[in-house]
C-alpha positions as CSV (number, residue, x, y, z in Angstrom):
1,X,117.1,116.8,67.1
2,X,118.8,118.1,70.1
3,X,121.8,117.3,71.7
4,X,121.8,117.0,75.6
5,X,124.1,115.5,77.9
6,X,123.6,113.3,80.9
7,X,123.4,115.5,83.7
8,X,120.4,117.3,81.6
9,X,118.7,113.6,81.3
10,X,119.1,112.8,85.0
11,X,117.6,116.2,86.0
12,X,114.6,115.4,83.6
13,X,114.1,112.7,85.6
14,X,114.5,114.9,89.2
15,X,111.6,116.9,87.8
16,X,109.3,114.9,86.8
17,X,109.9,113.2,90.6
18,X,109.2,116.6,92.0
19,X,112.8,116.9,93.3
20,X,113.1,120.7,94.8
21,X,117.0,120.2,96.6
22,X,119.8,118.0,96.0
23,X,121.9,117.8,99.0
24,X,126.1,117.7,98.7
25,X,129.4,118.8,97.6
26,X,130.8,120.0,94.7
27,X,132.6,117.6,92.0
28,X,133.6,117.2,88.5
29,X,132.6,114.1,87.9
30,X,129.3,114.9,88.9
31,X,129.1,118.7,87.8
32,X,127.0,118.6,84.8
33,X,124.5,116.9,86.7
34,X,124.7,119.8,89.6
35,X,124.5,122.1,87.1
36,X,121.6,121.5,84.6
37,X,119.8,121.1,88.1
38,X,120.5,124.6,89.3
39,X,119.5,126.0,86.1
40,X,115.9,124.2,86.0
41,X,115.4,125.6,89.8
42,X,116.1,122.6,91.5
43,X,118.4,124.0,94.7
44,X,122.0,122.3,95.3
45,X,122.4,122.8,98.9
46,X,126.6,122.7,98.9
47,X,127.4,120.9,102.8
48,X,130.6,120.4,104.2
49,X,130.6,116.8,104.3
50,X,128.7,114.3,102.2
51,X,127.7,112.3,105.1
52,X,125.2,115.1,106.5
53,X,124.4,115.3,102.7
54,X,122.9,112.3,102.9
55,X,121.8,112.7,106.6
56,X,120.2,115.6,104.9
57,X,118.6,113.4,102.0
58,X,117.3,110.9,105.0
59,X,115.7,114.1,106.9
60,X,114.1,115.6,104.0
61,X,112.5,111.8,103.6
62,X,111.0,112.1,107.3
63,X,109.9,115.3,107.0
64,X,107.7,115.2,103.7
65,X,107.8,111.2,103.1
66,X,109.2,111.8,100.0
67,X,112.3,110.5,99.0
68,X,115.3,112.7,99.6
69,X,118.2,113.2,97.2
70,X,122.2,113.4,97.8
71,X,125.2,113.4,95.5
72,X,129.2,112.5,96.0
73,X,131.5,112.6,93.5
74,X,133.7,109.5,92.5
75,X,135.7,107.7,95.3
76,X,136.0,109.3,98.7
77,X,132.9,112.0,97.8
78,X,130.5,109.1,97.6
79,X,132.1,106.7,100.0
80,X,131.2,109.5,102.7
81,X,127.4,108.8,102.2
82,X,128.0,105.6,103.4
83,X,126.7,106.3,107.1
84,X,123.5,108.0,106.0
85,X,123.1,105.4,103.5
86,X,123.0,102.6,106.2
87,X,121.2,104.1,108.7
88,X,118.3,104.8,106.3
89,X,118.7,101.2,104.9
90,X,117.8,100.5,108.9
91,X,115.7,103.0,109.4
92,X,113.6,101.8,105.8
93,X,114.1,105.3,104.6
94,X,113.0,106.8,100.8
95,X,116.4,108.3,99.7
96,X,118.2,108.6,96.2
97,X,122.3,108.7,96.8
98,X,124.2,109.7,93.4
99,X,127.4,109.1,93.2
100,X,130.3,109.9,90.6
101,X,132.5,107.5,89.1
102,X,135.9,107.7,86.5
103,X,135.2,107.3,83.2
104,X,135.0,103.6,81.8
105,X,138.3,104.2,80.2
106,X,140.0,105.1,83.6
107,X,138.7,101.6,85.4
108,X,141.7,100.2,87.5
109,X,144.6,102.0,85.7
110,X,144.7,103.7,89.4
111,X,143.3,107.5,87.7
112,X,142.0,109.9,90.2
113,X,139.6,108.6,92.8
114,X,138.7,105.5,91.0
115,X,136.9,103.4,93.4
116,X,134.6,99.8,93.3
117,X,132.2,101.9,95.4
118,X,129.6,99.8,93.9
119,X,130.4,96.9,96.2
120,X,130.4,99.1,99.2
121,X,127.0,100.2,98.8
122,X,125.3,97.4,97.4
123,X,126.1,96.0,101.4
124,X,123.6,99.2,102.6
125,X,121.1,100.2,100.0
126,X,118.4,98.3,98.6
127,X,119.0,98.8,95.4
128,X,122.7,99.7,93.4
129,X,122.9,100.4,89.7
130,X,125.5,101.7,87.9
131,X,124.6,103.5,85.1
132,X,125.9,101.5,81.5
133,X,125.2,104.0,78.1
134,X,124.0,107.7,78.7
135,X,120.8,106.6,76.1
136,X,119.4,104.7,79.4
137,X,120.1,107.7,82.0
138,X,115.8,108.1,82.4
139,X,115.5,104.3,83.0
140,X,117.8,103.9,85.8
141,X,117.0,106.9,87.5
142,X,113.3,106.3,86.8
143,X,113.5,102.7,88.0
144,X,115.6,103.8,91.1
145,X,112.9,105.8,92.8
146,X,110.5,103.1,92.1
147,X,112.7,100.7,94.1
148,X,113.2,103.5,96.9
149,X,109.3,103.9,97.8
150,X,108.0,100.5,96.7
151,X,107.0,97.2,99.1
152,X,109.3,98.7,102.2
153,X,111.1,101.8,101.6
154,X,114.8,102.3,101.9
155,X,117.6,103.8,99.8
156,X,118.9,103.6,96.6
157,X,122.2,104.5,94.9
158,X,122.7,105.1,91.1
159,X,126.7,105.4,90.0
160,X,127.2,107.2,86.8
161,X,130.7,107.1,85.4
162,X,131.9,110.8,83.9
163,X,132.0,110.2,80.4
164,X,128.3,109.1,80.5
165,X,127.5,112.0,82.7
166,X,129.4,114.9,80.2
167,X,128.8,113.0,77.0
168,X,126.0,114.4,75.0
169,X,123.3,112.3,73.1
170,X,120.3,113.1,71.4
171,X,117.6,113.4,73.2
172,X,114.7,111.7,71.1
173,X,116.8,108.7,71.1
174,X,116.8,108.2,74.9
175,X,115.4,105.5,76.3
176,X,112.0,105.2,78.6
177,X,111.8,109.2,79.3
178,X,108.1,108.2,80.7
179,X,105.7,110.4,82.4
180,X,106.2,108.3,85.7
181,X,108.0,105.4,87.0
182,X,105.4,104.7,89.8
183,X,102.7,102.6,90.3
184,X,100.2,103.5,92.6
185,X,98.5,100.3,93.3
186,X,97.9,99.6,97.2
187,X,97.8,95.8,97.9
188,X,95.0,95.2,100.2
189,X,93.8,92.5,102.6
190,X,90.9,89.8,101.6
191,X,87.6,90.7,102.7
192,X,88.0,87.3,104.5
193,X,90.6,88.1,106.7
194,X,89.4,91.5,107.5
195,X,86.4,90.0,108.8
196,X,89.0,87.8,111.5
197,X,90.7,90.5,112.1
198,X,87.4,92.7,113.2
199,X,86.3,89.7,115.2
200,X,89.7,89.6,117.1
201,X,89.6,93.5,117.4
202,X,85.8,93.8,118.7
203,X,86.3,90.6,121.2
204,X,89.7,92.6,122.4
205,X,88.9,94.1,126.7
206,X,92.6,95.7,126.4
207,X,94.0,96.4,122.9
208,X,96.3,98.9,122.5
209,X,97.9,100.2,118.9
210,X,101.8,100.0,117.9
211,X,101.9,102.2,115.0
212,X,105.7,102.5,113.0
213,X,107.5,103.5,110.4
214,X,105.6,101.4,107.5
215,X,102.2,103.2,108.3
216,X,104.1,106.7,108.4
217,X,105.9,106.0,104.3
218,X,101.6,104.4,103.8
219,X,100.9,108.2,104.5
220,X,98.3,106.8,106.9
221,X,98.1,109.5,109.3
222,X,94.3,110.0,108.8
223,X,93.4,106.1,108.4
224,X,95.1,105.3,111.9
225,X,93.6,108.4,113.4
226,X,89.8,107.3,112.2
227,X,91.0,103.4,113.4
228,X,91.5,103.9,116.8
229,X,88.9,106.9,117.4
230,X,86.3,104.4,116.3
231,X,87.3,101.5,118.3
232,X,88.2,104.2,120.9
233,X,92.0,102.3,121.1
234,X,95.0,103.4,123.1
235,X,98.1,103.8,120.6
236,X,101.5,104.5,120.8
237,X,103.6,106.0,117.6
238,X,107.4,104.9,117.2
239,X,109.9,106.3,114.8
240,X,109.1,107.6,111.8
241,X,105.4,107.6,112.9
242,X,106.0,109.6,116.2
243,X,103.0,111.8,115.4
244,X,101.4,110.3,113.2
245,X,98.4,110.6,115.7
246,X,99.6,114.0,117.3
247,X,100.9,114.0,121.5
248,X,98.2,115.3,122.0
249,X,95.1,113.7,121.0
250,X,93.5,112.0,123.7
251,X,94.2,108.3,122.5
252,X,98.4,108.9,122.0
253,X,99.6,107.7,125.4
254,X,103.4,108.0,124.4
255,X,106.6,106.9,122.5
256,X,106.2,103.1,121.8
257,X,108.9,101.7,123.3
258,X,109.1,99.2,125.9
259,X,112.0,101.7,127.6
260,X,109.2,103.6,128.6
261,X,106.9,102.6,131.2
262,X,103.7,103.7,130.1
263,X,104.4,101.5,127.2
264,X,105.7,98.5,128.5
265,X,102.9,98.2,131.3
266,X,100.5,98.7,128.8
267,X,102.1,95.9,126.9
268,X,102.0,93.7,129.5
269,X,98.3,94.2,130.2
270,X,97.2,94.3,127.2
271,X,95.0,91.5,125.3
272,X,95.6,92.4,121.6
273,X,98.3,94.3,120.2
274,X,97.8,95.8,117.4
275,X,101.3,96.2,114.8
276,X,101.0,98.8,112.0
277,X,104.0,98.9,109.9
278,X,106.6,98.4,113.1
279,X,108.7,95.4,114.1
280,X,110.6,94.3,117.2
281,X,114.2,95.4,117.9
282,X,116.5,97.7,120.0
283,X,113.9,100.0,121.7
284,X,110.8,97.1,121.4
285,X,112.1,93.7,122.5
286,X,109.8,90.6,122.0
287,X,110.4,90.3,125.5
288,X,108.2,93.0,125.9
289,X,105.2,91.1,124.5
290,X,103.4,88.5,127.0
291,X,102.2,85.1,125.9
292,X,98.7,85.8,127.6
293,X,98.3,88.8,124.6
294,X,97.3,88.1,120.7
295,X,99.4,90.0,118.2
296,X,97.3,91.2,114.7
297,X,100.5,92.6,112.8
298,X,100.1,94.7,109.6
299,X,102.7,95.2,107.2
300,X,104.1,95.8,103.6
301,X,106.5,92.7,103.8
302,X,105.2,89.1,104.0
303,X,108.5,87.7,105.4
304,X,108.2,90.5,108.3
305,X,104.4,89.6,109.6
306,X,105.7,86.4,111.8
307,X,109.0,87.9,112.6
308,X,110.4,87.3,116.5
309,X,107.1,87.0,117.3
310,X,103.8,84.5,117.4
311,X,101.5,85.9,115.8
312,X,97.3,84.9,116.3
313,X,96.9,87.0,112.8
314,X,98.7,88.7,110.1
315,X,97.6,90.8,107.6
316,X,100.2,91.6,104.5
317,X,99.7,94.8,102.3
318,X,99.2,98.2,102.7
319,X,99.0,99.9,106.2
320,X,96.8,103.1,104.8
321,X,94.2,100.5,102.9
322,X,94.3,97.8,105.1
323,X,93.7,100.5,107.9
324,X,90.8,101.8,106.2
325,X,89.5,98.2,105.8
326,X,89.5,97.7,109.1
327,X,87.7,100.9,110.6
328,X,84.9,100.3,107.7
329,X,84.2,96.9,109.0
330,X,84.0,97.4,112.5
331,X,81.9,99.0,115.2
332,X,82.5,101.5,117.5
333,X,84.4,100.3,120.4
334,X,84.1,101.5,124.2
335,X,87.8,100.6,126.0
336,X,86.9,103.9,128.6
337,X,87.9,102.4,131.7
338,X,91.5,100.8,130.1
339,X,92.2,103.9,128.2
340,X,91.8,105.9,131.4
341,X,94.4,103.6,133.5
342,X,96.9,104.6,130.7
343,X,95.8,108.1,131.1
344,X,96.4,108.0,134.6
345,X,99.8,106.3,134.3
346,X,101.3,108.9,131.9
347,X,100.2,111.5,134.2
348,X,101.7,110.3,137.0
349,X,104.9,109.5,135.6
350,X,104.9,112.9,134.8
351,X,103.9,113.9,138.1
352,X,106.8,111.8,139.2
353,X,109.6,113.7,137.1
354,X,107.5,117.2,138.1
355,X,110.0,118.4,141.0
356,X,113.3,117.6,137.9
357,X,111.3,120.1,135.8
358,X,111.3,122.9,138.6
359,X,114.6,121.9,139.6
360,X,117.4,124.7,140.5
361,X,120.5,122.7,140.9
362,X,123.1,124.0,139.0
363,X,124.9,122.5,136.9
364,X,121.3,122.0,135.3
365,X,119.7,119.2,135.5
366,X,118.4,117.7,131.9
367,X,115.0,117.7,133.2
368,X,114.8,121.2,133.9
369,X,115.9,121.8,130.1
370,X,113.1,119.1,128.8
371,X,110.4,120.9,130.7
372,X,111.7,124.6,129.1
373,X,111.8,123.1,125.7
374,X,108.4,121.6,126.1
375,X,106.3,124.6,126.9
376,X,107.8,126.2,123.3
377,X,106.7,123.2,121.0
378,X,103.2,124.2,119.6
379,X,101.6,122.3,116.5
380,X,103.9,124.3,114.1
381,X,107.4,123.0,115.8
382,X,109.3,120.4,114.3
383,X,111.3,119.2,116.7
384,X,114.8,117.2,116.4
385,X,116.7,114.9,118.6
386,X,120.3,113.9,118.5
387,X,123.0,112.3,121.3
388,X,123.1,109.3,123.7
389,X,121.4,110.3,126.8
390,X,119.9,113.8,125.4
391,X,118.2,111.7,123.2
392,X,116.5,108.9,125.7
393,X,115.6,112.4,128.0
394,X,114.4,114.1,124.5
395,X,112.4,111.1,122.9
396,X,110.7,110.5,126.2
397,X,109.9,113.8,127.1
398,X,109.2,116.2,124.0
399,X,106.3,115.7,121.7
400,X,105.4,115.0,118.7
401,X,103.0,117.0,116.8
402,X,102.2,115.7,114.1
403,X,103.7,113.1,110.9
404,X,107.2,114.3,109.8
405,X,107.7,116.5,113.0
406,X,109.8,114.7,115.2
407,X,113.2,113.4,113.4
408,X,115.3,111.3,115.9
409,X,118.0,109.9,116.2
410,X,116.3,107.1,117.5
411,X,114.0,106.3,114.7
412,X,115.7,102.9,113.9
413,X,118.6,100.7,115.4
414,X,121.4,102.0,113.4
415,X,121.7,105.1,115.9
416,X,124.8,107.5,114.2
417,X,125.5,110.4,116.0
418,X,125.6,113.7,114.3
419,X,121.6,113.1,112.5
420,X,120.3,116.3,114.1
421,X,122.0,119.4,112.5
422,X,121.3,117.8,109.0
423,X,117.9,116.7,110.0
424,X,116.8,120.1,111.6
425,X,118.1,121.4,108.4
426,X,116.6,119.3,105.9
427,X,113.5,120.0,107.6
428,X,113.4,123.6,107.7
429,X,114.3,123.5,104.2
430,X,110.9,121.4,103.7
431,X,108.8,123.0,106.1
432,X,110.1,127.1,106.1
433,X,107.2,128.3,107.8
434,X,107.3,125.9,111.1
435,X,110.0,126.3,113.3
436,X,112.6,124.1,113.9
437,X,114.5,123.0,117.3
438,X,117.4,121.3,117.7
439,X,117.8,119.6,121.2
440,X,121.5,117.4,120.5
441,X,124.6,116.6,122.8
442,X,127.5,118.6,122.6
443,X,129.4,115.4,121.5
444,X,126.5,114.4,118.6
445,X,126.9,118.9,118.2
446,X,130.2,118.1,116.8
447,X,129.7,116.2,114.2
448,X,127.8,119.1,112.4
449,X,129.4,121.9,113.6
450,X,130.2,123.2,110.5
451,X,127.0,123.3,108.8
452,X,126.3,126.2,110.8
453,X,128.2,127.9,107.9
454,X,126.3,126.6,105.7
455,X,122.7,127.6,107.2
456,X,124.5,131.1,106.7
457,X,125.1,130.9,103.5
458,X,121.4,129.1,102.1
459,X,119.3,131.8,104.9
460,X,118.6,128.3,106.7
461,X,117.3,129.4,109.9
462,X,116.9,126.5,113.0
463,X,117.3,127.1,116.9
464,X,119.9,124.7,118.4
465,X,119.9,123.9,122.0
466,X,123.2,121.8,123.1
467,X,122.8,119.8,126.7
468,X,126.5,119.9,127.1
469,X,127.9,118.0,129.8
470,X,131.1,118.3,128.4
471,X,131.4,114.7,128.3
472,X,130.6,111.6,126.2
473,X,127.8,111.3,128.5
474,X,125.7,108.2,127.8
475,X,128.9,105.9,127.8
476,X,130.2,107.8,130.9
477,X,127.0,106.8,132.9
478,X,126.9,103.0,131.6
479,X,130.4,102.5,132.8
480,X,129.8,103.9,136.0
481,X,126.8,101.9,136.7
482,X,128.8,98.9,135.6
483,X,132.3,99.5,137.3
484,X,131.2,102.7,139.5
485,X,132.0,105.9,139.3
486,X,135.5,106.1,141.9
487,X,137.6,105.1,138.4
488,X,139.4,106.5,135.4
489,X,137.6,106.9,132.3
490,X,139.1,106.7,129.1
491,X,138.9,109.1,126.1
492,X,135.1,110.3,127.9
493,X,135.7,113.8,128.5
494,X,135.6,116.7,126.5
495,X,136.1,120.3,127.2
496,X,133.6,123.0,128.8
497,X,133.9,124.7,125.0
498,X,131.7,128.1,124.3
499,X,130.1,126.1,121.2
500,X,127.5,129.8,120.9
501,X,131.1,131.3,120.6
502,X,131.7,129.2,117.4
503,X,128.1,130.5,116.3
504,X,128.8,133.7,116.5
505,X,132.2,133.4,114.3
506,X,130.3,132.5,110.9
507,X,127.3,135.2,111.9
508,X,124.7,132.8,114.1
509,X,123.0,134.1,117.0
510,X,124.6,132.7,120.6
511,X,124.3,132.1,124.1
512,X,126.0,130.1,126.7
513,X,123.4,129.2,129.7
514,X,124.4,128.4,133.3
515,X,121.5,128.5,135.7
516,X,117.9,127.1,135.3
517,X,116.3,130.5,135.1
518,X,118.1,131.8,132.0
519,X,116.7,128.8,130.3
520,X,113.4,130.2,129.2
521,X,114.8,133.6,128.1
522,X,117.6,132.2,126.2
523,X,115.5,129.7,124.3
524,X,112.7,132.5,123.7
525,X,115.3,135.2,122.4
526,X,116.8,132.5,120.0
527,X,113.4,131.9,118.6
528,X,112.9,135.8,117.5
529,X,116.2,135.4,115.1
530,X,115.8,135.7,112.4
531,X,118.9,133.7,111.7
532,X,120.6,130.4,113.0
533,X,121.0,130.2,116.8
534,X,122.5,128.2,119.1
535,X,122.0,127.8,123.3
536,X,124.6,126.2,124.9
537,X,123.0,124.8,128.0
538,X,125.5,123.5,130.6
539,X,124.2,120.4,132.4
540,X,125.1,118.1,135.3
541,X,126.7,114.8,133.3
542,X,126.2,112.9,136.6
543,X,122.3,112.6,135.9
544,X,122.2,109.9,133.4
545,X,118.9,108.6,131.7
546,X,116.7,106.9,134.1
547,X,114.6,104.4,132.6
């Protein structure tokens, strides 16, 4: 019979999941773990803080809609996954969080970083075990990436104290080592109701398409594609599904949300809107939806169909099956003349920001980045936001090419700085043969700064471009339009700092732009590295967002 200790059960489990990286920072009470990992060739990725670990875990999830996997070791180690762990609780985000814990032995006889971090994240996962005899490692673990994909998504967090972790049983006499955890029923929609549903969708002059998060973990990108080319639909993706039907197919009008105006005229005009796996919140308000217009909502969770809104029909299950229902049951559709006065309000709006893209004011203005950035995002660019007002320029202005490759900040209401270094990484280390670019603040820079390091040392190679305005931009610009700008501003400003200067010191590629011409160039020469680079774009912090 042989002997095997706990981290050797727990990375059974990991393999069997199809886990390649576990992202984090090195610990003793969670070593063996880390270490029986390593040897069976699944990668630690050793960050610099455990909060882009799990900002990591949480990027790896968009980018492959897999769950993502992070570690902490006991007390302060796992209470620093906390962030990540609530904004993919928000964002309903796949992710595994493992923390360490003192042995049983050590509970409150104040022994080195004991902590009740089970409380803490029981308040911002979905699902919080702690792990009770090292026989049952495979069930918890098992049963914990159930919970994170199954109904909606989010994350879970498993605690293991150390003696169950280092102690060593035998490995026949573990329990519920199964060949999978998962079950891969999809709950459908009555044959009934599908036939209402066609009805409402084939009677619809104006429907447009809301497509979210839910229909992005469905893995529905084909389903929704084949939906609204046959009923010949207008839709707009939102965060996690940004590109789920790629920028540029000639149905995608834009990002779905009602801060855009493409989007919130078209909500406003529409008849029937369509909801696949999204609800209403920060960036789509139920303000947004007019009384004259019937809502058909789609989603995983029955408690979230009638949410904030009246709904004329909802339809609970799965958004890939239900999808499919739908476009079997229906005819073609012909919505020529309302898809084309979309059309021809996207282009004008763009037409409207057109003499921003060209322009040569200097300090630059964050249009004339945008419009560089855009014409260097081809169907193999993942692209990453991250900041206040880089991000509203970014999200509204930079496409999205297709599922898993646009990671924003802005994906759900939680909205932590400091997402896009780990994202951008997380994502390269899914997708190594796309490129990846950064666009983030220099404040939102900060907060990953020293993950540069550790791209260096795992051959991680993204292409950062900072819009630095030396400032804490975003709340700069909402205080002056509330108070005006003729008054001091506390604790807003930050320095005019050579962030490619701090590239350069742990062996990244970087340059420091000042006028709108070198933008190109300097974007251009960063791509051909064949290592970590970052542009340091100085731009005019008096242009704020503008929608």
């Amino acid at each position: 019979m042989a002997l095997v200790n706990g981290g050797k059960l727990i990375q059974k489990v990991f393999e069997k999941e199809g886990v390649k990286y576990i992202f984090g920072i090195p610990g003793g009470h969670i070593y063996p773990m880390m270490e029986a990992c390593e040897a069976a060739g699944i990668k630690f990725i050793g960050v610099r803080n455990e909060m882009n670990a799990a900002f990591m875990a949480e990027g790896w999830a968009f980018a492959t809609g897999k769950p993502g996997v992070c570690t902490g070791t006991a007390g302060p180690g796992a209470t620093n996954m906390v962030t990540g762990a609530a904004n993919a609780y928000c964002n309903q985000a796949p992710m595994i969080l493992v923390g360490g814990k003192a042995r049983v032995c050590e509970y409150e006889s104040n022994q080195l970083q004991d902590f009740n971090t089970m409380d803490v994240f029981k308040a911002c996962t979905k699902y919080a075990r702690q792990i009770p005899d090292g026989n049952r490692i495979p069930e918890y673990f098992g049963r914990a990436f159930a919970e994170a994909r199954r109904n909606t998504p989010g994350p879970v967090y498993v605690e293991i104290p150390r003696d169950k972790v280092e102690a060593c049983v035998y490995e026949e006499d573990t329990v519920y080592l199964q060949d999978t955890w998962q079950c891969e029923t999809r709950p459908a929609a009555s044959q009934a109701d599908i036939a209402k549903a066609v009805e409402m969708i084939q009677n619809a002059k104006m429907p447009v398409a809301i497509v979210g998060s839910g229909a992005f973990w469905s893995g529905a990108a084909e389903e929704v594609t084949a939906f609204i080319e046959k009923g010949n639909i207008p839709v707009f993706t939102r965060n996690a599904a940004r590109g789920l039907v790629p920028d540029y197919h000639p149905l995608a009008m834009c990002i779905g949300s009602d801060k855009h105006p493409v989007c919130a005229a078209a909500l406003q005009n529409a008849d029937l809107v369509i909801m696949i796996g999204t609800r209403t919140g920060y960036t789509l308000s139920k303000e947004a939806f007019p009384k004259t217009a019937k809502i058909l909502r789609i989603d995983i969770n029955g408690a979230a169909i009638s949410d904030q809104l009246d709904i004329a029909m909802g339809l609970v299950g799965d958004a890939k099956t239900i999808v499919a229902q739908l476009t079997e049951a229906m005819q073609p559709g012909d919505h020529k003349e309302w898809v084309g006065q979309l059309v021809e309000s996207r282009d004008a709006m763009v037409g409207f920001m057109s003499q921003a893209f060209m322009s040569p004011q200097v300090p630059i203005h964050p249009l004339r980045l945008c419009a560089e950035l855009r014409q260097r995002i081809d169907k193999d660019t993942i692209v990453v936001i991250d900041g206040g007002d880089t991000a509203s320029w970014g999200n509204m202005l930079l496409p999205a090419m297709g599922p898993g490759q646009l990671l924003t900040i802005a994906t759900g209401s939680f909205g932590p700085l400091g997402v896009g270094v780990p994202y951008a990484m997380a994502a390269k280390l899914a997708h190594p043969d796309k490129k990846v670019i950064l666009l983030t603040g220099d404040g939102a820079f900060g907060y990953g700064a020293m993950e540069y390091d550790t791209m260096m040392r795992y051959g991680i190679n993204i292409t950062t471009v900072i819009l630095n305005d030396s400032c804490w931009g975003m709340i700069k610009n909402s205080e002056a339009k509330r108070s005006g700008q003729d008054k001091e501003f506390v604790g807003l400003y930050l320095r005019d700092t050579n962030y490619e200067k701090m590239a350069e010191v742990v062996g990244c590629y970087g340059e420091q732009v000042t006028k709108p011409e070198e933008i190109g160039p300097a974007i251009d020469r960063a791509l051909a590295q064949d290592k970590p680079s970052i542009i340091n774009v100085m731009t005019d912090v008096k242009i704020g967002f503008a929608f």
